[in-house]
C-alpha positions as CSV (number, residue, x, y, z in Angstrom):
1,X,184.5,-137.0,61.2
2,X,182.8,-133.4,60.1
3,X,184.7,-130.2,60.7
4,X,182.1,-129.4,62.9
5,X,182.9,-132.3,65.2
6,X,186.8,-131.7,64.6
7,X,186.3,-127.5,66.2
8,X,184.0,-128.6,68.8
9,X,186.6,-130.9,69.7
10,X,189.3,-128.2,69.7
11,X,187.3,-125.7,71.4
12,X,186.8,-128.3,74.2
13,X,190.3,-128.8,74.4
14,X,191.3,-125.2,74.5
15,X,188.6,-124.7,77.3
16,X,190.3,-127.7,79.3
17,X,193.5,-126.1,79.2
18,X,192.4,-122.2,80.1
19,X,191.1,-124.0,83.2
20,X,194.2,-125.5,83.9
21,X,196.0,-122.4,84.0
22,X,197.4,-122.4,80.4
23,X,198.2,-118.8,79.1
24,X,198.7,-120.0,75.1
25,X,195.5,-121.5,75.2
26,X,193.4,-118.1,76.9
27,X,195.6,-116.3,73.9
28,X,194.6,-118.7,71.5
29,X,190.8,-118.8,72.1
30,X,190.8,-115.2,72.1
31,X,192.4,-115.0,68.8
32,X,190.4,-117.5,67.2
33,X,187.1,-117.7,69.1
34,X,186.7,-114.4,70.0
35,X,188.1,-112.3,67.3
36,X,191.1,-110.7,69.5
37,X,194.8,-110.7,69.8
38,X,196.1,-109.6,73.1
39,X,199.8,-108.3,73.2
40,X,201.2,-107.6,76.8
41,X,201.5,-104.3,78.4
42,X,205.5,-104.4,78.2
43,X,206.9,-105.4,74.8
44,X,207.9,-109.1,74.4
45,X,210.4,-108.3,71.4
46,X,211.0,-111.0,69.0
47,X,214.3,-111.2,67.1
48,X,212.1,-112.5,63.9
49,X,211.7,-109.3,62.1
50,X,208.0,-111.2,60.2
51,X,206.5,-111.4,64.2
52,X,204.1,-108.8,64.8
53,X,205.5,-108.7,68.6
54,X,203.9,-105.1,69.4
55,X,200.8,-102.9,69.4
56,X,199.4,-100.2,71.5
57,X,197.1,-97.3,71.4
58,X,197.0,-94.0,73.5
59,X,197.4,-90.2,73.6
60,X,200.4,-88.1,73.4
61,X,200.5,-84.4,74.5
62,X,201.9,-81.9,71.5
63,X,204.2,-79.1,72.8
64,X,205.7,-76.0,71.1
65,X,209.4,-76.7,70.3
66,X,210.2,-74.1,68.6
67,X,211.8,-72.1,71.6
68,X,209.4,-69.5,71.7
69,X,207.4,-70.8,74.3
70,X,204.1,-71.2,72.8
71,X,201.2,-72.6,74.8
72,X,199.3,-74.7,72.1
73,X,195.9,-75.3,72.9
74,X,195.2,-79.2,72.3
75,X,191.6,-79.0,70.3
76,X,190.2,-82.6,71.1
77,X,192.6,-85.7,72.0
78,X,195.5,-86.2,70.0
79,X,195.9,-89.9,69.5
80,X,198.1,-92.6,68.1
81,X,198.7,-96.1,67.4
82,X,201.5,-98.3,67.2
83,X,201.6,-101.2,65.0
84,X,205.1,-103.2,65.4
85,X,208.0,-100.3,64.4
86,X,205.5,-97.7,62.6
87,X,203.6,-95.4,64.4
88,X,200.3,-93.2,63.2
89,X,199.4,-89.9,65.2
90,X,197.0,-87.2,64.8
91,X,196.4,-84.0,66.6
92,X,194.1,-81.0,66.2
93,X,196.1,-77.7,67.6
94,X,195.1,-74.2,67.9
95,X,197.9,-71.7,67.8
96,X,198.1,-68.8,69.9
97,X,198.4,-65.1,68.7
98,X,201.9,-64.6,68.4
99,X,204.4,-62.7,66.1
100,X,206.9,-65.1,66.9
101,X,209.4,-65.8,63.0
102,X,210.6,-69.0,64.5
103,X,210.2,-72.2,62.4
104,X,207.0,-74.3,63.6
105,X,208.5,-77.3,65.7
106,X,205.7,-79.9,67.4
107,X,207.5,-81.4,70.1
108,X,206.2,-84.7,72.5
109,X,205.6,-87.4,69.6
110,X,204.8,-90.6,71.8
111,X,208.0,-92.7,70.3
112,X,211.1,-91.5,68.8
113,X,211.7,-91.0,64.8
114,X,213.8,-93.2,63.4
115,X,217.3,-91.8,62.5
116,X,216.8,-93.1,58.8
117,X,217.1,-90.2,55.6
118,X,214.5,-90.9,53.1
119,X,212.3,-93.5,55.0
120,X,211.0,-91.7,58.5
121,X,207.9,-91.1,57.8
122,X,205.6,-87.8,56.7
123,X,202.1,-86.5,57.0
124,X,199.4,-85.3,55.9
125,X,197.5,-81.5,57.1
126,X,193.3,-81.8,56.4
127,X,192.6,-78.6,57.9
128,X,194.8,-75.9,58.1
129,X,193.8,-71.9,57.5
130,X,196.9,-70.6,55.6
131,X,196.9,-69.8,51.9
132,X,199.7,-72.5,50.6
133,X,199.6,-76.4,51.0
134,X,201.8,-77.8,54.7
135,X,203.9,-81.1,54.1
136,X,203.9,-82.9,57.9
137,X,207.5,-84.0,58.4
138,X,208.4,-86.0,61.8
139,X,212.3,-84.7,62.5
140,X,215.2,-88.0,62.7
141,X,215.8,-89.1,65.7
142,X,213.5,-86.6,67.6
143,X,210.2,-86.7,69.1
144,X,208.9,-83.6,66.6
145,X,207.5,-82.6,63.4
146,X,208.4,-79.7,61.3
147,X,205.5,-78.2,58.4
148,X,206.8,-77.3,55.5
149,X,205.4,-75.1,52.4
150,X,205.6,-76.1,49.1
151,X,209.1,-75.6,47.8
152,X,211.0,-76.2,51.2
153,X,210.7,-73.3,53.3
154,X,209.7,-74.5,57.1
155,X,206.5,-72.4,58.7
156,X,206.9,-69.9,61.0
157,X,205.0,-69.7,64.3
158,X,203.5,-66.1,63.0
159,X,202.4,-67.6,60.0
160,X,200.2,-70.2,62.3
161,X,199.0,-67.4,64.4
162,X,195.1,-68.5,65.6
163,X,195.1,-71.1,63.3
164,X,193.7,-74.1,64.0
165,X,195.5,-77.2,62.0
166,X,194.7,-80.7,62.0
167,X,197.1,-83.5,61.0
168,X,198.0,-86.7,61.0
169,X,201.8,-88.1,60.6
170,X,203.2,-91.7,60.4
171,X,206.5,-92.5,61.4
172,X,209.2,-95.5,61.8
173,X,210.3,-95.7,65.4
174,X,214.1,-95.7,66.6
């Protein structure tokens, strides 16, 4: 018998079964027939750490965390995805004028950092108006992200003053 024969076979089968009812068929002809893999809304964790058991996409909402009590304008949608444990977020963020010599905290990450030194994550800026280069750094076990300048020393609020900056971070979850 020809392949051909052999998948149309299959898919026939696969329709049968969606009409019946069956969800692992619907999930499987998605997958294979129509290029998609559909995770539920609410997690289905897997205790195999080699099953992709989780993705999701949305928008999280940056917030000054500093303790100065910045309002940040949001320039655009900040975004992010989630791929099993890792996470990928961008934002674009206008600062507002301020003198403020706090240390720059971005608060209201969609997931929480993983509390693990030397493997959390980091970023990337690719815009940013100030005169040295910013290291993106999402904070252990927090929902934030520090900027730091070359060397180690954090950003200060001032030092973002009307700046617009546009980044991107990646991150393990907790």
């Amino acid at each position: 018998m020809s392949l051909e024969k052999e998948l149309v076979k299959i898919y026939k089968r696969i329709e049968d079964e969606k009409r019946l009812g069956d969800k692992r068929a619907e999930q499987f002809y998605n997958l294979i027939f129509g290029g998609q893999l559909k995770f539920p809304a609410t997690q289905n964790p897997s205790a195999d750490p080699n099953t992709l058991d989780d993705y999701e996409e949305g928008t999280w909402t940056p917030i000054d965390a500093s303790g100065a009590g910045l309002n940040l304008v949001i320039d655009g949608q900040s975004i992010y995805t989630k791929i099993g444990n890792m996470v990928w977020a961008s934002c674009r963020i206008v600062f507002p004028t301020t003198a403020d010599g706090s240390a720059i905290h971005i608060g209201g990450l969609p997931f929480t950092v993983a509390n693990n030194l030397g493997n959390c994550g980091g970023g990337m800026v690719t815009l940013c108006y100030v005169t040295t280069a910013v290291t993106v750094y999402p904070v252990q076990n927090s929902v934030g992200i520090y900027f730091y300048k070359l060397g180690g020393a954090r950003y200060t609020n001032a030092e973002f003053s009307e700046k617009l900056i546009i980044f991107s971070v990646q991150y393990q979850v907790a």
